[in-house]
N, C-alpha and C positions, 0 to 999 in steps of 0.2 A: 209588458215589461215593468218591473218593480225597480223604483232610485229614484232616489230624493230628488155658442152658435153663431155658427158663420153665415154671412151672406155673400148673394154676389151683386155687386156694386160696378155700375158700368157695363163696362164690356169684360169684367173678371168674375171665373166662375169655381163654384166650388160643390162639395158634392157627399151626399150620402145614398147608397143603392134604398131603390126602395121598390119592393114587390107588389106594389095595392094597385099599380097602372096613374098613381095620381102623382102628381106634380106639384110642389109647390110655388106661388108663385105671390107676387107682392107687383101691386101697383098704387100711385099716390099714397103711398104707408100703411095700406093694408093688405092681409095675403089671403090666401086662396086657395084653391087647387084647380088644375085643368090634366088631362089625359084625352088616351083616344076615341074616338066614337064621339067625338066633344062632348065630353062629359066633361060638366067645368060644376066648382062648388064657389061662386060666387065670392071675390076680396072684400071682407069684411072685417076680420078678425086681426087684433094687433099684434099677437101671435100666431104659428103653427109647427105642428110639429108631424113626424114622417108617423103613417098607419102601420102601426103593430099587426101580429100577425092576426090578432083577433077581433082587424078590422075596425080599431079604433086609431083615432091622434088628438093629441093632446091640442088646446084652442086659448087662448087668450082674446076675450071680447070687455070690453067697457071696462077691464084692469081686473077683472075677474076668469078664474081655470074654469076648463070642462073638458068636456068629448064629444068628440063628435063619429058618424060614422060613413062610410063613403058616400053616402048620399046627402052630406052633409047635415043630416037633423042629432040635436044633444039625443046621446044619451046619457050622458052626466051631468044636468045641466050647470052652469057654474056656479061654483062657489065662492062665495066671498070669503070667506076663510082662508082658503088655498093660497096660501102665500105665492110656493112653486109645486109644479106637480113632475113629475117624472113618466117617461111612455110604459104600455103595459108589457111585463115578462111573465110569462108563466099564470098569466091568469090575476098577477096583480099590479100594483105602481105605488110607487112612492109618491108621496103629499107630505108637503111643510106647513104645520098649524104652529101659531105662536113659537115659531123658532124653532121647533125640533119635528123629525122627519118619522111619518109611521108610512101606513099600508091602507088601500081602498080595494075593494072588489069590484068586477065590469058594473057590476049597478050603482058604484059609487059609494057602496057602504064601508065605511072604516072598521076594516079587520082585527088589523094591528093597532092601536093607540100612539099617537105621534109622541115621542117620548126618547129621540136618540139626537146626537149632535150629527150625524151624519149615516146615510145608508144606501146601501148599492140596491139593485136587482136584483130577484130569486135566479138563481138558474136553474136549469134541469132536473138537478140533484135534489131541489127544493130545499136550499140554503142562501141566506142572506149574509153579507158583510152590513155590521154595524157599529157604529163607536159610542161609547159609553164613558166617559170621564177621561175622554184622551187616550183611550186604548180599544180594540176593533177585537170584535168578535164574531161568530154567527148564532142567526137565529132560524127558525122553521116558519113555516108558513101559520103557525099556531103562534107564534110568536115568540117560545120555547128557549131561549138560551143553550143549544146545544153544544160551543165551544167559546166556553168563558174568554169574555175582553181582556185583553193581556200582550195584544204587538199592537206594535207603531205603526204599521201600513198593511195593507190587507188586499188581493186582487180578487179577483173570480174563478170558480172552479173548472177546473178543466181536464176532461179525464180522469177523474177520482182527486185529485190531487192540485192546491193553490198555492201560489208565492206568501208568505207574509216576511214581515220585516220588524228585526228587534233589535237594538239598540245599533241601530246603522246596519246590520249585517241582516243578509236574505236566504231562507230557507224555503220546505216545502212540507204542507202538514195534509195529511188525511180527512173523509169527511164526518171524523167520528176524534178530532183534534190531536191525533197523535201526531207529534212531531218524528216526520219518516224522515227529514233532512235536513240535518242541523242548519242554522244560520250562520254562515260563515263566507258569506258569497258580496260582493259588492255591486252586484247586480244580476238579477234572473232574466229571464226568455219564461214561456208557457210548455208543458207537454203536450203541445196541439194537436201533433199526431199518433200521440199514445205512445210512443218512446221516446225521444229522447229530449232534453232542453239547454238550451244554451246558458252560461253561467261567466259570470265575472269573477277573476282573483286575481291580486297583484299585479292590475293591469292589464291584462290576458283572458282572454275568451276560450272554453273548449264548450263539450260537451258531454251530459251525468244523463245516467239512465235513471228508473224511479226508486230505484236503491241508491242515491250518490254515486256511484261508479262510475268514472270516465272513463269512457267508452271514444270521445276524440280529446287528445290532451289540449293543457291549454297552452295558446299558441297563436291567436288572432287580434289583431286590435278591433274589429267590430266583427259578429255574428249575428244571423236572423235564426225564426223558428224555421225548422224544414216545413216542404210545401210541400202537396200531393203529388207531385213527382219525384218526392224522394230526395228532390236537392235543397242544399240552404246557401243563401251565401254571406263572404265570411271578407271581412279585409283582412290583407295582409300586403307589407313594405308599401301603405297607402293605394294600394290600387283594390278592387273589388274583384272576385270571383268566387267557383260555384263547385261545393264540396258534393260527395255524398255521404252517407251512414257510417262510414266507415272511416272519412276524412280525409276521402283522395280528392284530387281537384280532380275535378269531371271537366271543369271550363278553366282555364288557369288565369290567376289575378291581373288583369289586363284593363280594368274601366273604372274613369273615375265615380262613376255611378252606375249601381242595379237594381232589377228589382225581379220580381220572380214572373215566371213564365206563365202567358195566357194559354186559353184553353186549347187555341191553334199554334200553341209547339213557341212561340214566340218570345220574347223577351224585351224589353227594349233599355238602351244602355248608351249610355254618354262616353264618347270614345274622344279624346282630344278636345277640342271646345264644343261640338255635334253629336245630336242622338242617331241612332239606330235602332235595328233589331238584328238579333242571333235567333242562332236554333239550337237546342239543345245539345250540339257539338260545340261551340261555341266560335261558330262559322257566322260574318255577315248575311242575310238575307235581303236585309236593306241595309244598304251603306248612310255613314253617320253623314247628314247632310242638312236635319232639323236646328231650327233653334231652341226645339222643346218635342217631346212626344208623351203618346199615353200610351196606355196600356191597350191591347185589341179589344173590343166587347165581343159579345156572344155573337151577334149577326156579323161578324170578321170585321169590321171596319177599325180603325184608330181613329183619332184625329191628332195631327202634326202642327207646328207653327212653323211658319216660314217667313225669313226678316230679308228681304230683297230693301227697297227705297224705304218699302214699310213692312209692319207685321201681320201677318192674316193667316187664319188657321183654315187648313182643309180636312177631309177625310180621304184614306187613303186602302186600298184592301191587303191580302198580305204580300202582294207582289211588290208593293209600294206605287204601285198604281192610284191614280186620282180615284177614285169609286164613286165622287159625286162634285159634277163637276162646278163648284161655286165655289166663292172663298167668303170667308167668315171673320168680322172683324172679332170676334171668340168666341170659342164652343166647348161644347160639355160631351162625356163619352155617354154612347149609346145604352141605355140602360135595357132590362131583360121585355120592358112593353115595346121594346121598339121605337121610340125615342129618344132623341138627343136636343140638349137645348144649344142654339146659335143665337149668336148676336149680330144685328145690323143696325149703323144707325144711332148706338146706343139703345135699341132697344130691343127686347130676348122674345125670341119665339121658341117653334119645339119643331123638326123636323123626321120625317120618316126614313128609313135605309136605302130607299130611293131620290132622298132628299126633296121632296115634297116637304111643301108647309103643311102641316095637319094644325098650328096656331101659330096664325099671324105676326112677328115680333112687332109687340105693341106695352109688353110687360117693363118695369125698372129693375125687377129682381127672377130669378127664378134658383131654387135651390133643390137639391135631393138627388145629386148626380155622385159620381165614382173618383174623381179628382180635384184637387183643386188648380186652378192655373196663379191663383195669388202664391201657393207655397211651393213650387214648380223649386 
């Protein structure tokens, strides 16, 4: 959305998915990594960051950047230079030398010349957002100025087509900088699914196809991008519910909080002071009885809180059934290795779908999970 590093501390967890099977994880002030098969990369580093897909993360050691790669050995080794570094996209990353931000290659060779006040990721398209004297443009991988600095805010491309922002007002321009849609918007949504996106005017939410055209008028006081199922959802008279393409309610405004549907049909949603989940009819499946819930992960499991004397979290399957039966003074959603981190104790281990320990809670931080329970 276009308009104007976490940790977890205690027993509060928070979370980015992360595909490498590793963990991150901090003890006595430094961090680390651990995964299955205990494969662990030893806390030593004052920073860390999540493994790219080309199997690097970014490392802060003795106040100097590098890389490292799952087996823990540099391959970039640090520099002192590197003020901040950025994770790898597309083949390269962002590095801040003497104040302004370029590009490295996996070997750590500066591509680009650091040389901008501020700059995003390559994406796909092989375009960058960068600013230049207060105004955001793109560049190529060559470094290339392809669409001259000239808006005030600039997002990432998405589906041929990005948000930028000029004098308060939000449009949408091409990757060759035609402006396909005027700015005139008070706030955008993304073409995430290749048609349509949500837009702001005069207080009011609809939704424009990649011509401008609305296609759902506006009519909403809050709207999401649609999800692979085809739904979005949309407030309206303060309650939340769940549109399709066309702008019918599929689910009618009914909950004071939503959010979009896991892979197992689910949903989960704040109904009176208590969460739940729906199904795609927008029927209970589990009745709202939580003091907090997440989202399902891939292996069917949630985890729930529940505030009886005290509060402790479990995991539950989509019956609403306990699926393992221990309670957790907090925990984190199951991520795709098949982990999830719990806390006991004050102190965070990582458990398997059968709830086994696979690592001992002996950690003060763990982070790289799907939620946070601090912003709950």
């Amino acid at each position: 959305m276009l308009a104007a590093a976490a940790v977890l501390i205690g027993c509060v967890a928070q979370g980015q998915n992360t595909d490498s099977g590793l963990i991150q994880v901090e003890i006595n002030g430094k961090w680390g990594y651990v995964g299955n098969n205990k494969k662990q990369i030893e806390p030593q580093f004052d920073e860390v960051g999540v493994f790219a897909k080309n199997g690097l993360a970014k490392v802060k050691l003795e106040g100097k950047w590098g890389y490292i790669d799952t087996a823990g050995r540099f391959v970039i080794k640090p520099h002192p230079q590197f003020e901040r570094v950025g994770n790898f996209a597309n083949g390269l990353a962002i590095v801040k030398l003497r104040g302004r931000w370029g590009y490295i290659d996996e070997k750590g060779k500066i591509v680009i010349e650091p040389q901008y006040e501020k700059a995003w990721s390559f994406t796909e398209n092989g375009l960058a957002g960068v600013r230049v004297a207060g105004k955001w443009g793109y560049i190529n991988k060559k470094g290339k100025m392809i669409i001259e600095p000239q808006y005030d805010t600039a997002g990432y491309f998405k589906n041929g087509l990005v948000g930028v922002g000029l004098n308060g007002k939000y449009g949408f321009i091409d990757d060759t900088g035609k402006m396909v849609i005027k700015p005139k918007f008070e706030a955008i949504g993304d073409f995430s699914d290749d048609s349509l996106a949500w837009v702001k005017l005069d207080g009011k939410c609809g939704y424009i196809d990649k011509k401008g055209n609305y296609i759902i008028n506006l009519q909403f006081e809050e709207a999401r991008d649609f999800a692979k199922n085809g739904m979005a959802i949309v407030k309206l008279n303060g309650k939340y519910g769940y549109i399709d393409k066309t702008g019918s309610f599929i689910i009618k405004p009914q909950f004071y909080k939503a959010w979009e549907f896991a892979e197992n049909g689910l949903a989960r949603v704040k109904a009176k002071g208590d969460y739940g989940y729906i199904d795609e009819t927008g029927e209970f499946v589990i009745n709202p009885q939580y003091a907090f819930a997440w989202d399902f992960a891939e292996n069917g499991l949630a985890q729930v809180q529940i505030y009886q004397k005290e509060s402790y979290d479990v995991f539950i399957d989509k019956t609403g059934s306990m699926a393992i039966e221990q309670k957790f003074d907090g925990a984190g959603s199951f991520t795709k290795n098949g982990l999830a981190p719990i806390c006991k104790f004050g102190k965070w281990g990582l458990i398997n779908s059968n709830g086994e320990f696979v690592v001992f809670p002996k950690y003060d931080n763990i982070e790289g999970w799907n939620e946070r329970i601090m912003h709950k």
